[in-house]
C-alpha positions in Angstrom: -70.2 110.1 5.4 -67.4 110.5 3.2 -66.9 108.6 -0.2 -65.3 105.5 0.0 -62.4 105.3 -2.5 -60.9 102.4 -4.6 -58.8 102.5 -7.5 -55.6 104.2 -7.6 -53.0 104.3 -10.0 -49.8 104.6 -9.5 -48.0 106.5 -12.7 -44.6 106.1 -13.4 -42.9 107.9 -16.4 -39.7 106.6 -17.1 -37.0 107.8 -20.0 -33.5 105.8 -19.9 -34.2 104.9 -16.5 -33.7 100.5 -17.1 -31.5 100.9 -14.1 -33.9 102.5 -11.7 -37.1 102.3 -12.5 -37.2 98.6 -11.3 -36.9 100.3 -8.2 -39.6 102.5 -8.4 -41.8 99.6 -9.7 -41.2 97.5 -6.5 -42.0 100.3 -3.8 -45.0 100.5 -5.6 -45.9 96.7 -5.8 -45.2 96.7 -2.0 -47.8 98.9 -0.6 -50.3 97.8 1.4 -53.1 99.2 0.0 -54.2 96.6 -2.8 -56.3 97.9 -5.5 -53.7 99.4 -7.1 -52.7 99.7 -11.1 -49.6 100.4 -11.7 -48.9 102.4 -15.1 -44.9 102.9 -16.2 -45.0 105.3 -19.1 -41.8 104.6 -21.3 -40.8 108.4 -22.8 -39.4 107.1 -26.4 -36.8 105.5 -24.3 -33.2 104.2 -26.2 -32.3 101.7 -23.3 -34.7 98.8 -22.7 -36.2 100.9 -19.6 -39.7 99.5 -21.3 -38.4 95.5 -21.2 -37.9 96.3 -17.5 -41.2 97.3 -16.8 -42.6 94.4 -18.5 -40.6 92.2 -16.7 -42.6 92.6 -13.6 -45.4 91.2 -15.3 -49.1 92.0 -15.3 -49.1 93.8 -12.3 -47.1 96.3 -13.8 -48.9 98.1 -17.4 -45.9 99.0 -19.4 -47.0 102.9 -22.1 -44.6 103.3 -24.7 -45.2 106.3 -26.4 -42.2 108.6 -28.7 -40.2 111.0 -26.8 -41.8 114.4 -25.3 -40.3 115.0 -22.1 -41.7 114.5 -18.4 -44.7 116.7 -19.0 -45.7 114.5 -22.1 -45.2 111.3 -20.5 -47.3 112.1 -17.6 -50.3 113.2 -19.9 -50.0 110.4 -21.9 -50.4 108.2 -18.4 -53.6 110.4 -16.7 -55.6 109.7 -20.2 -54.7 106.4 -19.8 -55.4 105.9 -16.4 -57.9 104.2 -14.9 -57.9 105.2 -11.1 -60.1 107.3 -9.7 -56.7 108.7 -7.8 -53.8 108.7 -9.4 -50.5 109.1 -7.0 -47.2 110.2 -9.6 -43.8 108.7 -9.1 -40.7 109.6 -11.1 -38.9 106.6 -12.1 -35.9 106.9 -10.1 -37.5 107.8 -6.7 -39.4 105.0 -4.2 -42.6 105.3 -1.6 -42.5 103.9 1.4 -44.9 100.9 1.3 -48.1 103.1 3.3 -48.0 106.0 1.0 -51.1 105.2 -0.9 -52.8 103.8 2.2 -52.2 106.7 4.0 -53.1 109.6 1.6 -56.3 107.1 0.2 -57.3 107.8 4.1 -56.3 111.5 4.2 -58.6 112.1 0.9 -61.3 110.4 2.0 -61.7 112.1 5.5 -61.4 115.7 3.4 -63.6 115.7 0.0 -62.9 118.8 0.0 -59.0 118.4 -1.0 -57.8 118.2 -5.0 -54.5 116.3 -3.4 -52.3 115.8 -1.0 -48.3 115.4 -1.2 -46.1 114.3 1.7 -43.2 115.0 3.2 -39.8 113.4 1.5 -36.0 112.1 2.2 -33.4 112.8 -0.1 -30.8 110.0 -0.5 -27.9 109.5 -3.2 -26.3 105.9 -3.4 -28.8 104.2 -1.1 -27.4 106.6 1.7 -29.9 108.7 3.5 -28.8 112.0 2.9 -31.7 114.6 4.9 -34.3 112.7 6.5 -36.9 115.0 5.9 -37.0 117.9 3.6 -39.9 119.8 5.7 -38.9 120.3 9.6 -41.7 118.3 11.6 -42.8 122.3 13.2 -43.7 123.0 9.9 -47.1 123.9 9.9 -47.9 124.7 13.7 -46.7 121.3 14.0 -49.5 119.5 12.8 -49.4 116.2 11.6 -52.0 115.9 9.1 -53.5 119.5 7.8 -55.3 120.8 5.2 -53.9 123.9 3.5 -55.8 126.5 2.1 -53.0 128.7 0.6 -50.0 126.8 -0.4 -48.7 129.5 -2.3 -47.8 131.3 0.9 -47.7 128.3 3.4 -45.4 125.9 1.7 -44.0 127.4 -1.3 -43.5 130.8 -0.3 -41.8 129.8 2.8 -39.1 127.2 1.1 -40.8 124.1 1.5 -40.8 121.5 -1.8 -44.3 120.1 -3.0 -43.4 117.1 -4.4 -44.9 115.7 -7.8 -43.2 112.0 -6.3 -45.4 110.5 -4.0 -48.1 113.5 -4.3 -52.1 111.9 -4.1 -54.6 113.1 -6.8 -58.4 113.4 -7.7 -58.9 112.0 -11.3 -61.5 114.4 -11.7 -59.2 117.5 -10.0 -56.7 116.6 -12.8 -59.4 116.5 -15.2 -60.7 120.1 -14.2 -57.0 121.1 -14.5 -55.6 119.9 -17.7 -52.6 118.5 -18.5 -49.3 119.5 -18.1 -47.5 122.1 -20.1 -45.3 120.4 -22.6 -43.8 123.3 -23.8 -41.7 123.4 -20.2 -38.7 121.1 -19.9 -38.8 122.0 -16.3 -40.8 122.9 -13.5 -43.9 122.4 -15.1 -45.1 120.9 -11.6 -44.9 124.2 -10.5 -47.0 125.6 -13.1 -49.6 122.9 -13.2 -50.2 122.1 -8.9 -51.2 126.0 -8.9 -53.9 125.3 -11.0 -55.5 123.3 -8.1 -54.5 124.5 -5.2 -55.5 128.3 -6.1 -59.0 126.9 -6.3 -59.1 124.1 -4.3 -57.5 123.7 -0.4 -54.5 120.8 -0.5 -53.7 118.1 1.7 -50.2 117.3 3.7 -48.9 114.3 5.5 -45.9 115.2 7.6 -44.3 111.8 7.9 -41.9 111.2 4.8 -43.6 108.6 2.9 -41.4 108.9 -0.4 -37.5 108.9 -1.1 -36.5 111.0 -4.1 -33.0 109.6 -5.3 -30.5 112.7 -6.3 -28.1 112.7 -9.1 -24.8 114.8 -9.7 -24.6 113.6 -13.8 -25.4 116.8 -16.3 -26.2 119.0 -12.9 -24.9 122.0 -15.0 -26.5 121.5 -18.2 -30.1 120.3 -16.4 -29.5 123.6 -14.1 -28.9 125.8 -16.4 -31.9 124.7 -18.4 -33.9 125.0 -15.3 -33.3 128.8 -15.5 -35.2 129.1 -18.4 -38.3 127.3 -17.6 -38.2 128.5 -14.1 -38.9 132.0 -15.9 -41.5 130.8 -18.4 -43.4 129.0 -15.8 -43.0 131.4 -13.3 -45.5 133.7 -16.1 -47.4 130.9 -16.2 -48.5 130.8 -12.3 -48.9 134.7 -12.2 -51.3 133.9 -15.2 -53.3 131.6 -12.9 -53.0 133.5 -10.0 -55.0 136.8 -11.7 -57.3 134.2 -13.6 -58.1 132.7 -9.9 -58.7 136.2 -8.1 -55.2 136.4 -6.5 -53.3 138.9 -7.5 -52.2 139.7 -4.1 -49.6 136.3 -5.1 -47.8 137.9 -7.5 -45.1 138.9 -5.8 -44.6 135.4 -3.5 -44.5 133.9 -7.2 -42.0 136.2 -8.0 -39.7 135.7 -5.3 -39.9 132.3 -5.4 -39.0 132.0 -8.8 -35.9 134.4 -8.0 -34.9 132.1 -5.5 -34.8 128.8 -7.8 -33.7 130.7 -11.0 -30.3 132.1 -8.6 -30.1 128.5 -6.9 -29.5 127.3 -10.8 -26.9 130.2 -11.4 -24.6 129.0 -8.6 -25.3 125.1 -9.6 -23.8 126.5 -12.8 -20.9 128.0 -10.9 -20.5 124.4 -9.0 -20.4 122.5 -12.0 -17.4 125.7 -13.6 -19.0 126.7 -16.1 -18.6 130.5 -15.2 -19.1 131.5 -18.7 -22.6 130.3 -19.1 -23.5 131.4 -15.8 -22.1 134.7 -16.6 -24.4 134.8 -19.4 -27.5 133.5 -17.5 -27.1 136.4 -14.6 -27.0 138.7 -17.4 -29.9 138.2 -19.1 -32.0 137.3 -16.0 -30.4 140.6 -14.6 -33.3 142.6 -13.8 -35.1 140.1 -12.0 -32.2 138.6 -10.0 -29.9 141.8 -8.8 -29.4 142.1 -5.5 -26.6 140.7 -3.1 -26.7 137.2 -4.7 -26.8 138.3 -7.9 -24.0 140.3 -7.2 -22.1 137.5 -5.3 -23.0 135.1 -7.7 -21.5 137.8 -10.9 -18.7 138.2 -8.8 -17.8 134.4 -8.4 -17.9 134.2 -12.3 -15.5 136.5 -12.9 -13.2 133.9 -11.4 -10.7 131.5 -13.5 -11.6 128.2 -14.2 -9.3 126.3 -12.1 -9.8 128.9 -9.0 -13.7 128.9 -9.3 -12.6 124.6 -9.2 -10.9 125.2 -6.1 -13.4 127.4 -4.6 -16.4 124.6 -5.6 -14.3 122.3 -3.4 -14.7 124.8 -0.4 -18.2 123.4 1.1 -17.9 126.1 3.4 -18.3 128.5 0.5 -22.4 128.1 0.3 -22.9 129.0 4.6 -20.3 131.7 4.3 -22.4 134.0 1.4 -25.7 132.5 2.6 -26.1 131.2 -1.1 
């Protein structure tokens, strides 16, 4: 018989988030699986995003530490954890209220799973935007499977694994590390390959958590996003070789080219043609090719044209960018 598990926490990082995080907070108060600890870790915040966790009272275990960045706030909350699963939710996205009931269930039917994420919805303003980011075919159509090479079966096909909402083994996490804190960005990227290249991962194919999408600093946070798309991207070929896969390399590769040019036209959208100029340059030998070419050619464009063009929503079907 499978082991019975209990404690979960729930870990929330949170930096200048007072005006969401309450949010995030209250999906997780109202799930219906009840042994839950709930553990908001305050990133060195300069609004009072740390007197709103308390606020909830002491349901709610409020972490302030000094300012490291998502990777560091997330460390500092799996040391001080005390679940034996621990289910991650960024501070301005929500679960549906039988997330943690549903992927307790899922982990205890398959020991043999280091986690198990979920499918998602993407809304901006309380609107709905796509209601599920992986088709319901995905996967032969199965509802509830167990993957045994992500890399290839999720990733490599263009389906997100989500950190938000995404069910852990304490003692997985503990095998694996911690995050990098040297990446600003997608260090989830980096650090789920170091458990799903040795252990088989879980999905549930109902979209049990809403990630909220912001349009503020796109162009700065993409252009960033370049850079650590790159550094990480060495990081998972790294694991791959260390795990015996080396036949990966090149799905990591290509899906790092695919983000790192996704970020080179959020650059264009936000007209900053100069920078992204600059960023297909020095990325050049990794991203040429017809995107790369469309994307240079784009930047070449004056300020207010490349404006007018962003307005053109056509623009993104008709270069298949």
């Amino acid at each position: 018989m499978a082991p019975v598990l209990s404690r979960v926490t729930v870990l929330i990082p949170a930096y200048n988030a007072s005006h969401l995080v309450g949010d995030a907070i209250r999906s997780a108060l109202s799930q219906t699986y009840q042994d839950l600890e709930i553990l908001v870790v305050d990133d060195g915040s300069t609004d009072d995003t740390a007197d709103q966790a308390r606020s909830f009272g002491s349901p709610v275990q409020a972490l302030s530490v000094s300012h490291g960045g998502l990777a560091s706030a997330r460390n500092h909350g799996m040391r001080a954890a005390s679940g034996e699963l621990i289910v991650f939710l960024d501070a301005d996205d929500v679960l549906e209220e039988s997330l943690v009931a549903r992927a307790v269930g899922f982990l205890e039917r398959h020991p043999e799973v280091a986690f198990v994420f979920c499918n998602v919805s993407v809304f901006y303003d309380d609107q709905i935007q796509v209601p599920m980011c992986i088709p319901p075919a995905a996967f032969g159509g199965q509802m509830e499977p167990v993957l045994h090479n992500p890399l290839v079966e999720v990733l490599g096909v263009g389906y997100p694994i989500s950190s938000s909402g995404l069910c852990a083994r304490r003692h997985a996490l503990r095998e694996a590390g911690f995050f990098d804190e040297a990446l600003w960005g997608a260090e989830d990227f980096e650090y789920w390959s170091r458990l799903y290249l040795r252990s088989p991962i879980g999905y549930l194919a109902q979209p049990l958590t809403r990630l909220r999408r912001h349009e503020a600093n796109m162009t700065l946070q993409a252009a960033r996003m370049i850079h650590s798309m790159a550094a990480s991207r060495e990081k998972v070929i790294a694991n791959c070789i260390k795990n015996g896969r080396p036949d990966l390399v090149d799905t990591v590769r290509r899906l790092a080219r695919r983000h790192m040019l996704g970020a080179a036209r959020d650059v264009l959208m936000g007209s900053e043609a100069v920078q992204a100029r600059r960023l297909l340059w020095r990325y050049r030998r990794e991203l040429f090719g017809l995107r790369w070419l469309i994307l240079a050619a784009v930047s070449m464009f004056p300020t207010p044209a490349l404006r007018a063009v962003t307005r053109l929503k056509s623009w993104y079907s008709a270069y298949g960018l």
